[in-house]
N, C-alpha and C positions, 0 to 999 in steps of 0.2 A: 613204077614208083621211083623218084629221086632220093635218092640214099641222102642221110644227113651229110654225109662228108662231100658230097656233091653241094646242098645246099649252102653247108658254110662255107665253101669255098665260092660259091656266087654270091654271099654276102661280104664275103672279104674283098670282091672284086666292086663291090656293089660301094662298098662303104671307101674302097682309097678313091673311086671317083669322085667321091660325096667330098672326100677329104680335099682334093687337088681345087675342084668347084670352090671349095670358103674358103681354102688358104690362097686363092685368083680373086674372091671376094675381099678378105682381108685386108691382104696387097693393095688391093686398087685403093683403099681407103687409109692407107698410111700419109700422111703428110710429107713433106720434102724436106721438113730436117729431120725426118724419121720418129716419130710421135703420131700417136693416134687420140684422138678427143671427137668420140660421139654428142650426139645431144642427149641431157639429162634434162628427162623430163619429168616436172611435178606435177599439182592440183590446179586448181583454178585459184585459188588464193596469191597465187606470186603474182595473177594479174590483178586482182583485186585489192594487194594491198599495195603496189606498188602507186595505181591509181589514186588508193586513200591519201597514201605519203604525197602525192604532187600538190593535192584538196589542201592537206594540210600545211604544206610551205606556199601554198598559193602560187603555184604554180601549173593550175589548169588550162593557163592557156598562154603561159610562157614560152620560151624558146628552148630546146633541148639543149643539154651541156654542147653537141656537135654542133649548134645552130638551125637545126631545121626548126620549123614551124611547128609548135608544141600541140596547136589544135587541128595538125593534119595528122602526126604521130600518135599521140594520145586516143584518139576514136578506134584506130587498127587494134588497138588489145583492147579496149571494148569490145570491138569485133570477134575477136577470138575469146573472150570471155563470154561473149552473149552464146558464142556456138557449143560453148562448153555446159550452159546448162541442159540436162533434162527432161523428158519428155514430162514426168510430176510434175515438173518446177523446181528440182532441187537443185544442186552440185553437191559434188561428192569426193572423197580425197581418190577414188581407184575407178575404172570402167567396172560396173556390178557391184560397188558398195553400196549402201544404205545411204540417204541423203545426209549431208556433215549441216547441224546447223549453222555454225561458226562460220562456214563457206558459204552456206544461203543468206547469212545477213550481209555479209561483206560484199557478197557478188550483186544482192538486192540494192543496197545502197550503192555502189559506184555508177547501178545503171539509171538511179534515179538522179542521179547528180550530173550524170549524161546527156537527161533528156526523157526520157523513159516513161509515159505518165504513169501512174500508180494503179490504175485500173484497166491497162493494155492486160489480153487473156495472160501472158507469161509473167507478168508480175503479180498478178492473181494468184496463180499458182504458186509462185514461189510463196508468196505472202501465205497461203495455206499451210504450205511446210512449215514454214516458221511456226506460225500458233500451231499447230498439230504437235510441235516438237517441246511446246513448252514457254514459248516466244524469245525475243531475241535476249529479254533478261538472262536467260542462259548460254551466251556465248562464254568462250573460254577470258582467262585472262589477257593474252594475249593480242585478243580482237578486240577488245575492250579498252584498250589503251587506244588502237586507231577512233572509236568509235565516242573516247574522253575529247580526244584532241580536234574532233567535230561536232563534241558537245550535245552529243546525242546520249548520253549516260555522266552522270556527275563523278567526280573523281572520289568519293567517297564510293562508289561499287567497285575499285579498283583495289589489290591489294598495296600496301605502300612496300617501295623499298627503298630503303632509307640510302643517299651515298655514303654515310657515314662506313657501311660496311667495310669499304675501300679498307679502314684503318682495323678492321677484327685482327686479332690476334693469332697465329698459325694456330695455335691449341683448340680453337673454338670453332665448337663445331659446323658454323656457319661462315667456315673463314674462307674466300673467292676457289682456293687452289684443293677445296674437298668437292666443288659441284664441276659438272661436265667442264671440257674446254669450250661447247658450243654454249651452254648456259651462261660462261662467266662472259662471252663476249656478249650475250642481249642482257643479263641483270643489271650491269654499271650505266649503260645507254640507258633502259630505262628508269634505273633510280633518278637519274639525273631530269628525266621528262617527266617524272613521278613528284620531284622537288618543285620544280619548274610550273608545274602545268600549263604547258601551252596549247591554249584552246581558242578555233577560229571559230565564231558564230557564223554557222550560214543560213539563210531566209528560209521562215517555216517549210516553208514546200517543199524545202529539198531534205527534209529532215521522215524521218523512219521513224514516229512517235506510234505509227498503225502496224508495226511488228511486232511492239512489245502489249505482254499479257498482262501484270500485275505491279501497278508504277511501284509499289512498297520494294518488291524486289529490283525493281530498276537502279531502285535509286543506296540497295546496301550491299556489301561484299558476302557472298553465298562460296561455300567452299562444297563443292559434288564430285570430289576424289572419294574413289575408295579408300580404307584403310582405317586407324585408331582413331575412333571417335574423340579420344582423349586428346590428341596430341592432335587433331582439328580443329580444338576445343584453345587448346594453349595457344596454338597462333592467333587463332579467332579473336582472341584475347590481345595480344599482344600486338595485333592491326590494328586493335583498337586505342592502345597506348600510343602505337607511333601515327595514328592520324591526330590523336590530340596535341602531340609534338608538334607535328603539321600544322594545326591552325597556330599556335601561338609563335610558329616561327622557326621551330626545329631547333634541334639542339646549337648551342653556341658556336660550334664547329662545323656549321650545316656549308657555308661558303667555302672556306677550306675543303671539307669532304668532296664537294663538288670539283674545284681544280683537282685535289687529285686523281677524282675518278677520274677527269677529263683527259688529265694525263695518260696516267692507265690505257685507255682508249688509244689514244692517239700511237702510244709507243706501237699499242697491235696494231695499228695501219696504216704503218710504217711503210714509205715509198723508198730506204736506205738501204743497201745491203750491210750486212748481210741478212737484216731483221725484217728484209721485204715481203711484205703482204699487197695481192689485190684486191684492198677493201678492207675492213673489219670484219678478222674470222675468215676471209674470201667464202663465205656465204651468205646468202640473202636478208636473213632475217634483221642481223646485226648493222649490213650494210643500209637499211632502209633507217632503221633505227637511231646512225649514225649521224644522215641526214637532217632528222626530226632536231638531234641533240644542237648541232649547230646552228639549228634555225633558231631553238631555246634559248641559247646561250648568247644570241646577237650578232651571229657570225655573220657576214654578207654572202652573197652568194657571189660575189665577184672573187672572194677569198680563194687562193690554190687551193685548200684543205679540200674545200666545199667543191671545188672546180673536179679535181681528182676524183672526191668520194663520187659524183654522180659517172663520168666517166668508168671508175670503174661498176658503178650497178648497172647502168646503159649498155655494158659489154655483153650482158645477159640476152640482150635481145634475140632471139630468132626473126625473121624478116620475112611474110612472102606477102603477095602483089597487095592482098586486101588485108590481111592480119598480121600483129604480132606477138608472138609469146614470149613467154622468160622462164631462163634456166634458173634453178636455186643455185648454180656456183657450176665450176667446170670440170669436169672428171681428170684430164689428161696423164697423171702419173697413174694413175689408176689402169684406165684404158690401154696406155701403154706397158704396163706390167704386163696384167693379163691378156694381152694378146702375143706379147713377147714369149709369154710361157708356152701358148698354145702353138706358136712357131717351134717353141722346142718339145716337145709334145711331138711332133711332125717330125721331129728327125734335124730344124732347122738351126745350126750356133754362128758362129762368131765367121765361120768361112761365109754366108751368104750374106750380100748386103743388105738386106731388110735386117735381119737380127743383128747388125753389127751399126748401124743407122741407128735403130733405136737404143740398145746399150749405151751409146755415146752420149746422145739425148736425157737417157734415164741419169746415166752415171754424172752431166750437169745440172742434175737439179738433186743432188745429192743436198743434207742439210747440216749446216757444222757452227748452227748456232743453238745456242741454248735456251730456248725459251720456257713456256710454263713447267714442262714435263721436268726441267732442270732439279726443282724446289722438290720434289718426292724423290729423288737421287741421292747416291751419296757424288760429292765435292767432285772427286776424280770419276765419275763416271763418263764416257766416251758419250764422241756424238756420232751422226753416221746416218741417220730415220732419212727419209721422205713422208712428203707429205703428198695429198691426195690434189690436191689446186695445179696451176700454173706456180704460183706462188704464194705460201702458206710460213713463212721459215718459224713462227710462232708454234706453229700447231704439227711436227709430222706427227705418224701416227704408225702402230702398231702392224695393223691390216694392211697397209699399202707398203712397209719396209718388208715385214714374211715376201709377200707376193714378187716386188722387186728382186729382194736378194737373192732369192730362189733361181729367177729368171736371168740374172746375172750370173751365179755360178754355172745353171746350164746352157748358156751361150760362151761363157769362156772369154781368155784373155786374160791376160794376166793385171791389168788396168778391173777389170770389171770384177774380175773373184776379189781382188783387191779392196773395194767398194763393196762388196756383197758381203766379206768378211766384218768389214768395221759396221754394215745393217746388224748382223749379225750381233755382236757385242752388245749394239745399240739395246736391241730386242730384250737380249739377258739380263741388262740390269734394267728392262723396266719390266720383270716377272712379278706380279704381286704376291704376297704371304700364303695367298690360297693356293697357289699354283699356276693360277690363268691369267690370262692378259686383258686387258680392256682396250679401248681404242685410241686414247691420248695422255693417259697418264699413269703413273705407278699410285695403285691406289686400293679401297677394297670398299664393299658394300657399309652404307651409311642409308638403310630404308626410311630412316627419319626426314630426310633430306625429300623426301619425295610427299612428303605433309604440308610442307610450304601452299602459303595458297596460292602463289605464283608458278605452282612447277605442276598445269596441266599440262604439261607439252609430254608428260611422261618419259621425261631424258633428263632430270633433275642432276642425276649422275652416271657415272659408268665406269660401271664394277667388272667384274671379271665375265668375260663369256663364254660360251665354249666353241661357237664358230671363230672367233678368232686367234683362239686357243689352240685349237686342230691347225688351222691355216700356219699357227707360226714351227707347228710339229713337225709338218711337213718341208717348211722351212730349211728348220733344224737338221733333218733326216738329210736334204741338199749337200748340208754342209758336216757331215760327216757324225752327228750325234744322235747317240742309241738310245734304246731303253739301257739302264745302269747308268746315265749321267744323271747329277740330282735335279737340275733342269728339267729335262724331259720326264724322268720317275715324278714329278710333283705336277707336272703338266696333264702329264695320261691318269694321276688320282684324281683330279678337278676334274676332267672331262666325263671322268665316269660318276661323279659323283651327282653328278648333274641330266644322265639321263632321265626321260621318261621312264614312265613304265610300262609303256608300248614298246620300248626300245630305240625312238626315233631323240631327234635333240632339239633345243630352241631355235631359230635362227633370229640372232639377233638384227643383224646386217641387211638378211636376204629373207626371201618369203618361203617358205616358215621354216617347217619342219624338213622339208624336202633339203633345205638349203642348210640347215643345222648340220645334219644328220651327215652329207656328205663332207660339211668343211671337218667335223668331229672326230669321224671315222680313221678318215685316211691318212692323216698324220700321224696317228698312234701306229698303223701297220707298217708305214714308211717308218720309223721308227724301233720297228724288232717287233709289237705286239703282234702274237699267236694270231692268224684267220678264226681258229676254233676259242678264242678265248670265249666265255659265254656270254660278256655284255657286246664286243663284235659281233658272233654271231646273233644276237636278239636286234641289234640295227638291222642287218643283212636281211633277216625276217621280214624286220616291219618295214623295211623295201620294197623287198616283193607282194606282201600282202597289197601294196596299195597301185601296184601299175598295172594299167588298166588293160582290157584285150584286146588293143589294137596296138599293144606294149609302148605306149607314149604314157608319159605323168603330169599331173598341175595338179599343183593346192590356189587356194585363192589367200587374199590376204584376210579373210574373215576368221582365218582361223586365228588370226590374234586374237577376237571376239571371242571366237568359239571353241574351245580345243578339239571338240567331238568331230571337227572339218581337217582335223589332222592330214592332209598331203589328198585333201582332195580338192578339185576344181579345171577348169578349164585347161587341157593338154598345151605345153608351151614346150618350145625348145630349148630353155634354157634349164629350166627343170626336170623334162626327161633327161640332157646331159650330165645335169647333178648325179642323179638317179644312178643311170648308166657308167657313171665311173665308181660309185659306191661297189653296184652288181659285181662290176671289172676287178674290183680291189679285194673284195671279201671273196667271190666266187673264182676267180679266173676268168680269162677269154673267152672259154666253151660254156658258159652258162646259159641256157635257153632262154634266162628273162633277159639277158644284155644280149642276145641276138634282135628279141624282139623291140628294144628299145632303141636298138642301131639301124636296125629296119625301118623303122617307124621314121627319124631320122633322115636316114634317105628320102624315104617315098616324100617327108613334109620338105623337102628343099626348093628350094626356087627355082624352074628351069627358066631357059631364057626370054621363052613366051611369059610364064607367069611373071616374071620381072619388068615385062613393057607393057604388063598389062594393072592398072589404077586399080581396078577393085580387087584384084589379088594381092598385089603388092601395094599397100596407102603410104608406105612411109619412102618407097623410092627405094628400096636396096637394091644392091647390083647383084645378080646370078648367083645362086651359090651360096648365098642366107637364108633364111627364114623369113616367116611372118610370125611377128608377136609383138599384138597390144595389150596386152598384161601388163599389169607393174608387178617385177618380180625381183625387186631392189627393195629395202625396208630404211625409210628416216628417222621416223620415231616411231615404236610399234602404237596401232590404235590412231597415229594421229597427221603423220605423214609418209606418203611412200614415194618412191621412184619408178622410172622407165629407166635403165639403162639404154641406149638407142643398141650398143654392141656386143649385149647377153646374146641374143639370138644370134651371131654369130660366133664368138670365139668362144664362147662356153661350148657349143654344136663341133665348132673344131679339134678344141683341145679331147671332145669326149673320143670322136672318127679318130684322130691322130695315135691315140691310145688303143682304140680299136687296130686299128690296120697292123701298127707296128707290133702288138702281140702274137 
C-alpha cells in the first residue's frame, strides 16, 4: 500500500508539471507588447442583432466600413448564426440553456431576410419555439426596438424614453448617474430612436407577422418583470403620459433634449485623449445603437463619426474561412491582470520578462481621467482605476483595478507598486455606504430602478456585490490592510451579511455560486479573518459538500433560474480552480478535497496529442490548457453570459501555482 506522504508527494510532483505545462501555455499566448486578450465569447444575438442593425441602415448589401463586399461578409455570420441554432429550433443564451425567445425571434428573422423560406424544416422549428413560448409579442424590450425599426411591431409596444431625461435633476431618482454605467450608455441612444422613430418598411415577405400569437398584444407595451405590482402599475401609467406627449410632439424641449443627449453620447465616444473610448461604452450593445442614432438624426455615412463608430464595431469580428462571429467588446486589461497574477501565483515578478512586459503594458493603460464615476466622489478624490476594454477612459471599474493592483504590487518595481498604490486609493474612495463595492460607480441599491419597463436586461443598476467585494479584499490584503482598518471591517460586514444560508455567495460577475463563494471567502482571510470563524467555516462546508467524486466541480448557469442547482453542473476547469483555492485558503495544502481537485486538474490537462487532435481540443489551445465550453463568465444574470476563451487556463494556473508552491 502507498502511504499518503508518498502519494502527496506524487501529486505535488504531479501538479508543478501540470503547472510548468499552462504557465508554456500561457506564455505562448502573450502578445509582443506583453498583453493578453483572448476571445470573449457571447450568444447568438451579437450576430443577429448586428445583422438587424445593417437591415435597418440599409446597408444589406453595402460595402463594409474596410471596403470589402458587404454581400460576401455579411452571409459568413449568417453562417455562423444558422450553426448556432439548435437541434428544437431554438437559440439560446449558454450551450444547455432552455431556448431564449428574444434569441429565436431575432435569429428567425435575420435568416428570413437572408433568404431562408419560411417553411424550410429549421424555420419550422424555430417558428414552433416561438408560439410554444408565448409568440414573438413577448420578446424583451430591447429586441423590440430592432424589430420597431423594421416595422414589424408599432412603437406604441415599445416603452418610451423620453430624451428629455438628459436634463433630470441629480436628486431625482431617475437621474442618468443612479442607473448602471452600461444602461446609461444604451438609454440616451435609445431615447433619441424612441423620439425619432426610424422605421424602414420592408416587403411583406420578409416580414415575421407568422410568429406572433395575439396581434392585441403585438400591438401594446406589456411589462413581465417580476416585482411590485404597484410600481408596474405607475410606470404602466406613466408610458402612457409620455406616449401621449409623443403624439402631439413631445414636450417643447423635445429638440434641445435631443442635442444634448446627442452630445452626452458623443463625449463617451470620444476618439481624444485622455477621454478615449473604442466605441460607445466599448461594448456592443450601445455601439450598434449608436449607429442606428446617427442614421436618425441624418448623419451621412460618409461622416468620420459614422466612419469610426462602424470601425470600431467591425473590430468585433472573429474571422474563419466560412463564418464570422462577434465579440461583445474585448477583455485585454482584464486578461492581462489575471494572468499576470497567476504568473505571480508561480513564483513569477518583475525579474522575468513576461511579468515585467505585461506590468509596463498594464501600468499604460492606467486611467487619470475623471469620467462618470467622478459625480458620486467627493471633489478631491484621486484617479488611478482601469478599465476592462483597450480603451474605456469613461468607465474603469472596480473588478479590473483590485485585480490589476494586486498584480502590480506582486510583480514589483517601484514604477508598478507606485501605480498599484494610486488603484488602490482609487478603490477606497469609491467604497459605497454599505460596505461593498460595485463595478463602475459609488453608489447603493435603488430596487425601484429595476421596475422601469425598459430595464429587462436585469442590470438597471449596480449596487454592491460581494464577489467584487472579496476580490477588492484581497486586493487590499496586497497592499498591506487588515481586519482593524474601517475599510476592510465594513467590507468583511457586507460580505457576511450577504451569505446564503447554505453558506455559499452570489456570483455576480461569474457562474454562480461556485464563483461568489471563492471571490468572497478569500479576501476576508487574506485580511486577518479567523479560518474557524463560523460564516468561513459554513462556505468551506458547502465546498466541499458540492465536489463531485472524481473531485472536479461545475454549476451551470441555470442556477440563476434555479437556486436548488446551487454549484451544480457540468465539471469545468475554471470552476474546479475557483473551488480548489477556496479548499486551499480555508483548509490548508493537506486537505483531501484539494488533493482531489488538483488531481482532477492534472489528469483533465491537454497533453500534446490531445491538443492536435480537433475533437478533443475544438477551440485550438496549445498543450497545457484545458477544454471548456461552458460559459462560466456572467453579463447580466438570466439574460446574458460569457466564454471567457482564458478561464480554462490561468484560473487552472493560478490554482496549480498555489498548489505546488505550498
Amino acid at each position: 500500500m502507498v502511504s499518503a506522504e508518498v502519494r502527496d508527494a506524487t501529486l505535488a510532483e504531479r501538479a508543478a508539471r501540470a503547472r510548468d505545462a499552462a504557465l508554456a501555455a500561457l506564455s505562448s499566448l502573450q502578445r509582443a507588447d506583453g498583453h493578453w486578450c483572448a476571445e470573449l465569447e457571447g450568444d447568438s444575438i451579437l450576430q443577429s442583432e448586428y445583422l438587424l442593425m445593417k437591415w435597418i441602415l440599409e446597408q444589406e448589401s453595402a460595402p463594409m466600413a474596410d471596403g470589402r463586399d458587404g454581400r460576401e461578409v455579411l452571409p459568413r455570420i449568417v453562417a455562423h448564426l444558422k450553426s448556432q441554432q439548435r437541434d428544437d429550433g431554438s437559440w439560446g443564451q449558454y450551450p444547455g440553456s432552455g431556448p431564449d425567445l428574444s434569441a429565436t425571434v431575432k435569429a428567425y428573422f435575420v435568416l428570413k431576410l437572408y433568404g431562408d423560406r419560411s417553411d424550410a424544416l429549421h424555420m419550422r422549428r424555430a417558428r414552433d419555439v416561438v408560439h410554444r413560448l408565448g409568440g414573438a409579442e413577448r420578446c424583451n424590450s430591447f429586441s423590440n426596438f430592432y424589430l420597431a425599426c423594421l416595422g414589424q411591431v408599432p412603437w406604441s409596444a415599445l416603452p418610451s424614453i423620453p430624451p428629455e431625461i438628459v436634463h433630470l435633476p441629480r436628486w431625482c431618482s431617475f437621474h442618468l448617474g443612479k442607473v448602471s454605467a452600461w444602461s446609461r450608455a444604451m438609454i440616451l441612444p435609445l431615447a433619441i430612436v424612441s423620439a425619432r422613430r426610424p422605421t424602414r418598411r420592408i416587403p411583406s415577405h420578409l416580414g415575421i407577422d407568422e410568429l406572433f400569437v395575439c396581434e392585441r398584444e403585438r400591438r401594446r407595451l406589456t411589462v413581465r418583470k417580476a416585482g411590485s405590482p404597484f410600481w408596474r402599475g405607475v410606470f404602466l401609467a406613466i408610458d402612457r403620459l409620455l406616449k401621449w406627449h409623443d403624439r402631439v410632439g413631445g414636450t417643447p424641449w423635445r429638440e434641445a433634449s435631443i442635442a444634448a443627449s446627442f452630445e452626452w453620447i458623443m463625449a463617451r465616444a470620444s476618439q481624444e485623449r485622455p477621454a478615449r473610448t473604442s466605441g460607445l461604452g466599448a461594448i456592443f450593445p450601445p455601439m450598434v445603437y449608436l449607429q442606428i442614432v446617427m442614421r436618425a438624426l441624418g448623419i451621412e455615412r460618409s461622416d468620420e463619426r459614422v466612419r469610426e463608430a462602424e470601425r470600431d464595431l467591425d473590430a468585433f469580428f472573429i474571422e474563419a474561412a466560412d463564418k464570422i462571429r462577434l465579440q461583445p467588446c474585448f477583455s485585454p486589461v482584464w486578461d492581462t491582470g489575471i494572468a499576470l497574477y497567476a504568473l505571480n501565483d508561480c513564483g513569477i515578478d518583475h525579474a522575468d520578462a513576461r511579468a515585467r512586459r505585461a506590468a509596463e503594458w498594464l501600468m499604460a493603460k492606467e486611467c487619470s481621467f475623471r469620467g462618470d464615476w467622478a459625480q458620486h466622489c467627493a471633489a478631491d478624490a484621486p484617479t488611478g482605476g482601469w478599465f476592462f476594454e483597450y480603451e474605456n477612459a469613461w468607465y474603469p471599474d472596480c473588478d479590473d483595478t483590485a485585480m490589476v493592483a494586486m498584480a502590480l504590487m506582486r510583480t514589483g518595481g517601484a514604477k508598478a507598486e507606485a501605480a498599484a498604490r494610486r488603484g488602490v486609493a482609487w478603490i477606497l474612495a469609491m467604497q459605497n455606504d454599505d460596505g461593498g463595492w460595485a463595478a463602475f460607480d459609488r453608489t447603493r441599491d435603488r430596487p425601484i430602478l429595476e421596475c422601469v419597463p425598459f430595464a429587462d436586461h436585469n442590470a438597471m443598476q449596480d449596487p454592491s456585490c460581494p464577489d467584487i467585494s472579496g476580490r477588492v479584499l484581497e486586493s487590499l490584503a496586497w497592499h498591506g490592510l487588515r481586519v482593524g482598518h474601517a475599510a476592510v471591517d465594513r467590507a468583511i460586514d457586507y460580505i457576511r451579511s450577504r451569505q446564503e444560508p447554505e453558506g455559499c455567495f452570489f456570483g455576480r460577475w461569474g457562474v454562480n455560486y461556485i464563483y461568489g463563494t471563492w471571490q468572497s471567502v478569500i479576501g476576508p482571510i487574506r485580511c486577518g479573518v479567523s479560518r474557524d470563524a463560523p460564516w468561513i467555516a459554513r462556505a468551506g462546508a458547502w465546498m466541499r459538500s458540492i465536489q463531485k467524486e472524481d473531485g472536479s466541480f461545475g454549476e451551470t448557469a441555470d442556477s440563476y433560474l434555479d437556486p436548488s442547482l446551487k454549484g451544480q453542473g457540468p465539471s469545468t476547469a475554471s470552476q474546479t480552480a475557483w473551488a480548489a483555492m477556496v479548499l486551499q485558503e480555508v483548509y490548508g495544502p493537506s486537505d483531501p478535497g484539494l488533493s482531489r481537485a488538483i488531481d482532477w486538474l492534472v489528469r483533465a490537462q491537454l497533453s500534446l496529442a490531445q491538443a492536435r487532435d480537433p475533437s478533443a481540443n475544438p477551440d485550438g489551445d496549445p498543450a497545457g490548457s484545458w477544454r471548456e465550453l461552458e460559459f462560466t463568465g456572467t453579463g447580466f444574470p438570466q439574460v446574458f453570459y460569457l466564454r471567457y476563451h482564458l478561464y480554462r487556463l490561468y484560473f487552472p494556473l493560478m490554482a496549480l501555482g498555489r498548489f505546488a508552491r505550498a
